[in-house]
N, C-alpha and C positions, 0 to 999 in steps of 0.2 A: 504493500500500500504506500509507505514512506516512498520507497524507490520508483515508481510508479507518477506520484505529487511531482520528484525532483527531477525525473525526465520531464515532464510535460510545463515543470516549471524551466527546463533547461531550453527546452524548444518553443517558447512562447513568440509569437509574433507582436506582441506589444513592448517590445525591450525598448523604444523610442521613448517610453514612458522613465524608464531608468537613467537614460541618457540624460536625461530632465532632471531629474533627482540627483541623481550624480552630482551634475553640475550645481546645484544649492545648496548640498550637504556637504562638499569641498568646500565651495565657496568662503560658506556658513562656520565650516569648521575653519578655516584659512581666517577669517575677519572674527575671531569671537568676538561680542560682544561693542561689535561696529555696525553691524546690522541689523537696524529695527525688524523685530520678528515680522511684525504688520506689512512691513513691506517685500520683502519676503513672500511671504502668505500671498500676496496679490501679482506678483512676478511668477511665482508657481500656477496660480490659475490662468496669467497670459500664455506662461510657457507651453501648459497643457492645450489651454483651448489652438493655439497654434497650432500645436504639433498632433492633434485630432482633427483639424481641417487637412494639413497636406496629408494623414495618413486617408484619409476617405479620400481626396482627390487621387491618391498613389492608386487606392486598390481600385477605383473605377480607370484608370489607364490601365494596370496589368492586368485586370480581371483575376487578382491573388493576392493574400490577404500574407503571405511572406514576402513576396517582392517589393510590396508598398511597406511593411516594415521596416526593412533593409534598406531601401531608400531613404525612407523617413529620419531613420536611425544615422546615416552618413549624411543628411543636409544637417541635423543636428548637431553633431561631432563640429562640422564642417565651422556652422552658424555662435555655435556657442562657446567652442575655442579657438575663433578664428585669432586674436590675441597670441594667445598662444604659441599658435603655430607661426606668427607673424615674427613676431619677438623670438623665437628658436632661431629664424632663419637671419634676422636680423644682426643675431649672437657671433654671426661667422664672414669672415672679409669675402668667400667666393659667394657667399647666397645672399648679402647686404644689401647689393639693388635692386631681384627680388621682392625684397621685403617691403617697397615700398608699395602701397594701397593702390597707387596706378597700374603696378603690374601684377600685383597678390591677386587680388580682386578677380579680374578677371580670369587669370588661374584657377580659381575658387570655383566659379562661376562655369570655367571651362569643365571641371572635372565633375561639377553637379550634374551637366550636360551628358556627361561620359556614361557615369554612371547610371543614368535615367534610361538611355537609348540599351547600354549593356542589359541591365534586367530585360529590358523587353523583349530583348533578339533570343537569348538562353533558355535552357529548356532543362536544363540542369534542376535537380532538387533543392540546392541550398544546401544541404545541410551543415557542412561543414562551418561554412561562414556564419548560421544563423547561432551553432552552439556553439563559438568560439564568443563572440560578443557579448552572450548570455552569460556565460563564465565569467568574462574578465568584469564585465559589471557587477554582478555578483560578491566574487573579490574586491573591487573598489569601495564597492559599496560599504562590505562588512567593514575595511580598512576604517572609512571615514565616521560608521556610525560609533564605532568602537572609541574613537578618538573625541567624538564629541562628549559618549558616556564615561570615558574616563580622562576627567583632567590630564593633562599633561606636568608633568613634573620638570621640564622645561625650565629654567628662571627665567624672569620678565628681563624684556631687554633694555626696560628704563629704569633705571635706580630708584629706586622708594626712599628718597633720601627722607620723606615727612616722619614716617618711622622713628627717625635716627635723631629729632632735632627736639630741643629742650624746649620746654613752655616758660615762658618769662610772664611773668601776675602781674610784675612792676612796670613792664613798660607801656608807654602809650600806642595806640594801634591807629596812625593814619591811617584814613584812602589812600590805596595806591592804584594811577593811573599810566597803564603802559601804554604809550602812542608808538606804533611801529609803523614804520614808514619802508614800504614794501622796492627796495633796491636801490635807498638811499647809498650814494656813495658818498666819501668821508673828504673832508677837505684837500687831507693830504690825496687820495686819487684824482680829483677834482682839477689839484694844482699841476700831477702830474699828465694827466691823459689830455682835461681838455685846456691848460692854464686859467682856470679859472679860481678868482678866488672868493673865496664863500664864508668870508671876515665877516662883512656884513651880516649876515645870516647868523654866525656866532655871537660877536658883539651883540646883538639882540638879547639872545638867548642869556647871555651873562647878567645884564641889566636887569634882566626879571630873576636874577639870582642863579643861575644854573651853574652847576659845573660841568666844562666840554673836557671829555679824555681825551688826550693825546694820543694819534697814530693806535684807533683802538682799528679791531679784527673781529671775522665773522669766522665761526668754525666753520661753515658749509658753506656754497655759493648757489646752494638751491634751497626753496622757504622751508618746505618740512620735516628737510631734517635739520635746519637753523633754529626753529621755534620749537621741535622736539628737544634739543640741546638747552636752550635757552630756559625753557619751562621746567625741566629737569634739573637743571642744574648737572649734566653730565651728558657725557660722548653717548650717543644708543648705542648698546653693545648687540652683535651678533645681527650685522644689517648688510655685511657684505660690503659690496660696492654703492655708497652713497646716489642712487642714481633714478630715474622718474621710471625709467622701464624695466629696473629690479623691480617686480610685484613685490617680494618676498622684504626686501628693504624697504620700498613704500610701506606697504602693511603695517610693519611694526612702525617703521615713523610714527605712523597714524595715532595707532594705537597708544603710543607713547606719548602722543599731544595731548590727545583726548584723555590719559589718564593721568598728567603731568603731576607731578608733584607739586610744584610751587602751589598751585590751585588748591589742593587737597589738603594741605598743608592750613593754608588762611583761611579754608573754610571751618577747616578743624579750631583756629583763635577765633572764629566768629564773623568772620570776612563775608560778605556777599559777592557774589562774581559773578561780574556783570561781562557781556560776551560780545565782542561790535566788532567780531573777523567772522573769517570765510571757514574756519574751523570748527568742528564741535567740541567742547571739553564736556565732559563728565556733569556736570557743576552747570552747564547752560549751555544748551543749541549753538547753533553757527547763527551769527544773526544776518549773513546774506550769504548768497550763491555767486562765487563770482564764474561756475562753470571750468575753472583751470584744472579742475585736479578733481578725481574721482572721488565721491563719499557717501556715505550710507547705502544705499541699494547700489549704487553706483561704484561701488566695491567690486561687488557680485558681475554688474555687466558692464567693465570698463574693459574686458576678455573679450568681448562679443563681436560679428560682424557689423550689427547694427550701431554699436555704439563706436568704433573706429570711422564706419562711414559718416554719422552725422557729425564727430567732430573734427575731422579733417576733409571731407569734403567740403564744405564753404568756403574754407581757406585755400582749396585748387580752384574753386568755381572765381575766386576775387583774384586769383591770380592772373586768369584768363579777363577778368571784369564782367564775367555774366552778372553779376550779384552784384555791385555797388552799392545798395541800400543796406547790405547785411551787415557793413562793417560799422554803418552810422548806428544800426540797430544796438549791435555791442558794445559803442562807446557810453554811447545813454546808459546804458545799463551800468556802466562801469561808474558813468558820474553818479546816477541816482543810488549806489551802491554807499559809495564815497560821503556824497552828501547826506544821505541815512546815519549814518557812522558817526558822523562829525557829530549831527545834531544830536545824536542820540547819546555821547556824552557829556554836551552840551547841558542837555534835560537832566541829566543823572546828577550833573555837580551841586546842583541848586534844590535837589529834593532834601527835606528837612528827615535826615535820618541817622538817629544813633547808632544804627551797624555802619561800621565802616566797608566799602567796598574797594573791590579790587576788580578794577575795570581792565579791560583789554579790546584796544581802538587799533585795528590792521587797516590803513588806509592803501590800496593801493594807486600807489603814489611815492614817486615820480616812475612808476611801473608805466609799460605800456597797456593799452594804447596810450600816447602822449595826445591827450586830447587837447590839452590850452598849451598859447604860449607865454611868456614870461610877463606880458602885459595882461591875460586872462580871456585873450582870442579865442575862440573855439576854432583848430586847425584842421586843413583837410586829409580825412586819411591815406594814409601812403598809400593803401593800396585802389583809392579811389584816383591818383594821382597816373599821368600813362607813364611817368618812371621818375623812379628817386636810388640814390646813392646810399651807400653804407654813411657818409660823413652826412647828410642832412638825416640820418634816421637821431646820429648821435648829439645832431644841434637838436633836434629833436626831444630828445632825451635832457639834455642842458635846459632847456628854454622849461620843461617841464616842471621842474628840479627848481627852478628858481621860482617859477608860479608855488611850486608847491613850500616854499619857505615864506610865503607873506600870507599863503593859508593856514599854518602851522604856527606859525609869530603871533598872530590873532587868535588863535586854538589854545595855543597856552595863555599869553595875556588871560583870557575869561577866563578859560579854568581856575589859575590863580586865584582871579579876584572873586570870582562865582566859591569857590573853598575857603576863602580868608585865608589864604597863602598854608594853608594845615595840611594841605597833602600833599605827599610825595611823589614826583612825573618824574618817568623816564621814558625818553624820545629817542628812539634806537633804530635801527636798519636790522633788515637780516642778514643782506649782504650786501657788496658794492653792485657798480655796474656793467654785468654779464659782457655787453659788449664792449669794452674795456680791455679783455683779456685777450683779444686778436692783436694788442699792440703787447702786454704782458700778463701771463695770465694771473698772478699775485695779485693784480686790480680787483678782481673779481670779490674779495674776500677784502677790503678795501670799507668798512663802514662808516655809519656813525655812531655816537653813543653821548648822550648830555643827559644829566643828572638834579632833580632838584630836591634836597633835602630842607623840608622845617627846622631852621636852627644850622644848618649851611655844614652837616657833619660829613666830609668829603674825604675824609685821610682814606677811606680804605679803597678808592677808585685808583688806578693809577695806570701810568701810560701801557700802550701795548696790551691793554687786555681784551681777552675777547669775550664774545657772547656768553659762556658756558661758566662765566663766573662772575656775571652780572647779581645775579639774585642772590648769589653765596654772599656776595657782601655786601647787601641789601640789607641780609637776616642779621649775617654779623652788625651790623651799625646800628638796624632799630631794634632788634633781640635780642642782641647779647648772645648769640650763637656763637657757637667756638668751628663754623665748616672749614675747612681747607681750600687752598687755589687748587684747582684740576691744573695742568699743562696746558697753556697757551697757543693750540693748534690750528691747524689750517688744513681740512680735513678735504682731499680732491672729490 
């Protein structure tokens, strides 16, 4: 009877159902705990109802309820690691061109073809191919549920430093407001890439009492794993190669934002945390979308064909200029992102509230797109443009950079006086500016960092430091924490 069950479960013609499963319980197991179940639950019922449309459309072409399985089962494979398979081939200098979406694509597309005409012509049973897939799903399967029901003993790859840190009774607990400013570069790269100087800009900042670190540094010169560092207070361990198309190093990034210590920590003294980036932490939602970077379900399908096409096709489509309006689409979004953010802790400073908060303001800014220029022009975009230069992308980039210092001048001003000068701002970069590095790539990792303490206690900042020990000696200065400096790195 048993033996019997597991034949008949071994020869099933609905294994396109597993292929679907597969894919969410990997997923699901791969992102613990980054994936709202809810959505989930609603990506399984598209996945299904899709893949119950092509299987009825399969078996009325073959007139057979195996050949439309097997089909079904390899556009899925095809459709929902197409990622995957992209990034394998991407992995290697002879298959790298390949890999790009203008020629995968159709590859894809050509072998769905293949294989659609193949079933039809054959007369063959299947069998072999039909219980070889059944197996290995099977197996996969067991692999991933097993790992979901049993924790992994794994260590987190972000330090719990909140753990390790002493509770002070006696000291006072500012507001603290982090304004991060998304590819600021730091005077000193400023002075070197474009001779620009950006005294002005400082001297500002000093008058309203700041202190600016000298030749400070970014550990990454990509955001998430800069603000993974940042937040933690430490390198993420066990990420591999720091990089957007490591999934496995994204991931934990992620994870490590979302579960950051710093946050967990000041909620634990009574902190409220307040959230105005494109991230989610634990403690409070992402408060916009800027669409850059995969998250929450988008975890799940940033693997996907559908989801590689919609985000890089627009930008082949503006390349060519079919789409011109697409890109005005995205800037707006990017301002009214920007301007949400501002205002929202704008609103936050002035509410009459005895918990102290610990705000987190990610402007993107002086990031592209460069939408104003230094006078607060709204400029046209490049790729609405019939051609531009690498040097007008980078005035580009300057003219932005400077608008975005008389927004940030006026940002703090209020804040200040909106808190009665009682909390503590730190106005930081995550890293310098990316294109930068085609002249050296050290620019890249080239930031900023200015500091504003109640009572002006600045000894523990000091030149050359970089991001991953900004907070350490934060705690140490307003808590009387005893952390250590981490090593001063510049992480490729």
């Amino acid at each position: 009877m048993v033996q019997a069950r597991l034949k008949k479960g071994l020869t099933t013609n609905w294994h396109f159902i597993g292929v679907i499963f597969f894919f969410l319980i990997h997923g699901y197991r791969e992102q613990r705990g980054l994936v709202p179940l809810a959505g989930m639950l609603w990506l399984l019922l598209q996945l299904l109802a899709a893949g119950l449309l092509l299987f009825a459309i399969s078996r009325w072409w073959y007139k057979s309820s195996r050949k439309a399985g097997l089909f079904t089962s390899f556009v899925a494979v095809l459709v929902l690691f197409f990622g995957v398979f992209q990034d394998l081939l991407s992995g290697f200098r002879l298959t790298a061109g390949l890999s790009r979406l203008l020629y995968f694509l159709p590859v894809c597309f050509g072998a769905m073809m293949l294989v659609l005409i193949l079933l039809k012509k054959t007369r063959r049973p299947l069998n072999k191919p039909l219980l070889f897939i059944n197996v290995v799903l099977v197996l996969y399967l067991l692999v991933d549920i097993g790992g979901l029901l049993f924790k992994s003993n794994k260590p987190e790859s972000a330090v719990n430093a909140a753990k390790e840190r002493l509770v002070c009774d006696t000291c006072s607990r500012p507001s603290i407001y982090l304004v991060l400013l998304d590819e600021y570069m730091g005077s000193e790269g400023l002075q070197s890439f474009f001779h620009y100087n950006n005294q002005v800009f400082e001297d500002s900042l000093k008058q309203e009492g700041f202190h600016i670190v000298q030749h400070p540094k970014s550990n990454y010169r990509l955001t998430i794993f800069s603000m993974a560092s940042l937040l933690n207070m430490a390198y993420p361990a066990n990420i591999g190669q720091a990089s957007i198309k490591d999934h496995y190093a994204y991931t934990n990034a992620v994870r490590d934002l979302r579960n950051n210590s710093v946050s967990a920590w000041l909620q634990a003294q009574g902190y409220r945390i307040a959230n105005h980036s494109g991230f989610d932490l634990a403690q409070a939602p992402a408060g916009y979308d800027t669409g850059l970077l995969p998250d929450k379900t988008r975890l799940l399908t940033s693997q996907t064909m559908w989801y590689r096409i919609a985000k890089y096709l627009p930008e082949f489509l503006l390349t060519k200029g079919w789409i011109p309006s697409w890109e005005t689409k995205v800037e707006n979004n990017y301002i009214r992102n920007n301007e949400a953010a501002l205002q929202g802790v704008l609103d936050l400073s002035v509410q009459k509230d005895t918990v102290p908060v610990f705000a987190y303001l990610h402007l993107m800014m002086p990031h592209l797109p460069y939408v104003f220029d230094s006078t607060g022009r709204r400029t046209i975009p490049f790729r609405q443009r019939t051609s531009f230069t690498q040097e007008e992308v980078n005035q580009g980039y300057l003219q932005y950079l400077v608008y975005a210092n008389r927004r940030i001048t006026a940002l703090l001003r209020r804040l200040k006086q909106q808190t009665g000068d009682k909390a503590v701002i730190l106005v930081m970069s995550d890293h310098g500016y990316r294109g930068a590095a085609r002249k050296d790539n050290k620019l890249a990792w080239t930031n900023f960092n200015a500091v504003y303490i109640p009572g002006g206690q600045y000894e523990g900042w000091y030149d050359g430091m970089t991001n991953v020990n900004q907070f350490r000696v934060l705690f140490n200065t307003l808590f009387h924490q005893r952390l250590p400096m981490l090593k001063d790195s510049m992480v490729p």
